[in-house]
N, C-alpha and C positions, 0 to 999 in steps of 0.2 A: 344571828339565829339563836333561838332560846329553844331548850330542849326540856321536859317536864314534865313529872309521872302527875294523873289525875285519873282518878276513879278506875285504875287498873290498866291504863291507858296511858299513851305518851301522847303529849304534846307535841308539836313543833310550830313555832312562831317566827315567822318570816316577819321581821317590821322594825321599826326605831319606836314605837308606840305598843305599848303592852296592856292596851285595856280592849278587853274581849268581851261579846256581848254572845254567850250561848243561843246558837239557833233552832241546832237542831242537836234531838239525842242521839247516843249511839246508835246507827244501823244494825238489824239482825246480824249483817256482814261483818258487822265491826269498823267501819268507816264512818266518820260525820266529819262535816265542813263545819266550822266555825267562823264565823264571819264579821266584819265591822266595818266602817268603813275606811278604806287600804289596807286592812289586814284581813289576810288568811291563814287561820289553821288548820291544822289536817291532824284528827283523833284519832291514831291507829290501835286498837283492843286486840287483845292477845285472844287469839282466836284457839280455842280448844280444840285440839290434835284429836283425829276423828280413831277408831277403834278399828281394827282388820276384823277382815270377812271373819266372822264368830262358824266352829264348825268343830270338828275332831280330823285335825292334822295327822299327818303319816307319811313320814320319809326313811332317809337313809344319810348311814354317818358313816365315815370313815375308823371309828375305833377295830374292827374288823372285817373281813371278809365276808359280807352280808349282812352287816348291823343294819338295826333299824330305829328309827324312834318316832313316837305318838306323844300326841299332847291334846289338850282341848284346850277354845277359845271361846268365852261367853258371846252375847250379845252384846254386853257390857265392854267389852274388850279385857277382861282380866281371863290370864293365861293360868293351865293348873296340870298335873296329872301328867309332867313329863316322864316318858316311862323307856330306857336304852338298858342297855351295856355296853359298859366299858372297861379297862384294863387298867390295874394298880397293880406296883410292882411290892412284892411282901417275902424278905428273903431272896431266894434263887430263881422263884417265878412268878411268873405276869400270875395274876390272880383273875377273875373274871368279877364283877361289880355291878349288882341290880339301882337301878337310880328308883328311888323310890319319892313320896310323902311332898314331891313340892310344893310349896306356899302357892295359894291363889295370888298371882302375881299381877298387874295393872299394866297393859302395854299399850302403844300407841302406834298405829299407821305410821313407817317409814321413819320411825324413831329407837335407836338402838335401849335395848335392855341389860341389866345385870340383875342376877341375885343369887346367893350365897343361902343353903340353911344347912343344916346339921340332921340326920337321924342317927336315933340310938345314942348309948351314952358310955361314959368312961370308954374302957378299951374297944369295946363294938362301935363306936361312932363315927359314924362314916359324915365326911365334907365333903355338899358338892356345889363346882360354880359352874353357873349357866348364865351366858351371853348370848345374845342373837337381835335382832332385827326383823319384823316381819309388815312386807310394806300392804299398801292400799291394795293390788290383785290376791294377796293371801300367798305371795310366795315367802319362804322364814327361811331361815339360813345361820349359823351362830357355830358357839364352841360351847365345849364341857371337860369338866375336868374332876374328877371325886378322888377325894383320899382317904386316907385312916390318919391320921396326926400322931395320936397316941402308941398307934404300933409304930411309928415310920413307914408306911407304909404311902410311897408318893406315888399317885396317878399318871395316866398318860391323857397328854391333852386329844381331844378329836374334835373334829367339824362334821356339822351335820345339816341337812336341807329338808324340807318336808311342803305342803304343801294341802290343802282341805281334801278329804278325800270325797271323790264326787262317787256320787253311787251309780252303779253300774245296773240298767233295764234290761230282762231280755223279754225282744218279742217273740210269741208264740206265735206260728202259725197254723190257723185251724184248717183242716183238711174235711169240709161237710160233705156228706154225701145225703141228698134230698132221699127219700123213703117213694119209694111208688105202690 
């Protein structure tokens, strides 16, 4: 067996004979047969990771007793606007910690994420890291953690869940009374 990158693609060549006569192009799907004759190859294309339901998220995290956290997700699939609290210890007490300023972040259906940014500078500069995953139905799930560096000031880690927010109809019912 012969294994082989081509045109973003792997190969695989099942044969004692290595001369390949291209038949067909890659499939939309990313599949194509290769053919000759007693050889078969099989082009498997890396198939681009589709993008979660795009929407304005809304859940709930563990950092305290009714946290909550919001975020948006384009159509694009890039992630932006994570917005919680959570609790950094500074001295003698937990501190309370707005998440602010996230980077537009690029994520992928059922593929876990990281990313790290900073707001604010020297002593004010708060560090936050966000992990999570959010699959193909739009359910997201992950951890956070923000700190101060500069004070010492270390974080508490929390997990948090959220979910598209679907909006909520109400029917009215009319009550006509015909006129005589």
């Amino acid at each position: 067996m012969l294994v082989m990158p081509w045109r973003g693609a792997v190969l695989i060549i099942e044969s004692k004979h290595f001369m390949i006569t291209l038949r067909s192009k890659l499939a939309a799907a990313g599949v194509a047969v290769l053919a000759t004759t007693g050889i078969v190859a099989t082009a498997i294309a890396d198939v681009a990771a589709s993008a979660p339901p795009g929407g304005h998220y809304t859940g709930t995290s563990d950092a305290y007793t009714g946290a909550t956290v919001e975020f948006e997700v384009d159509a694009d699939g890039n992630m932006s606007g994570f917005a919680t609290e959570s609790y950094i210890q500074c001295g003698l007490f937990p501190t309370p910690m707005q998440w602010t300023n996230m980077p537009s972040t690029p994520v992928s259906a059922g593929e876990p994420f990281e990313v790290e940014w900073d707001f604010g500078t020297g002593g004010e500069r708060v560090h936050y890291e966000l992990s999570g995953v959010i699959d193909g139905a739009g359910s997201a799930s992950g951890e956070g953690i923000a700190s101060m560096p500069e004070l010492s000031c270390a974080g508490y880690r929390f997990t948090w869940t959220a979910r598209p927010r679907t909006r909520s109809y109400t029917t009215r019912r009319c009550v006509c009374r015909r006129r005589q």
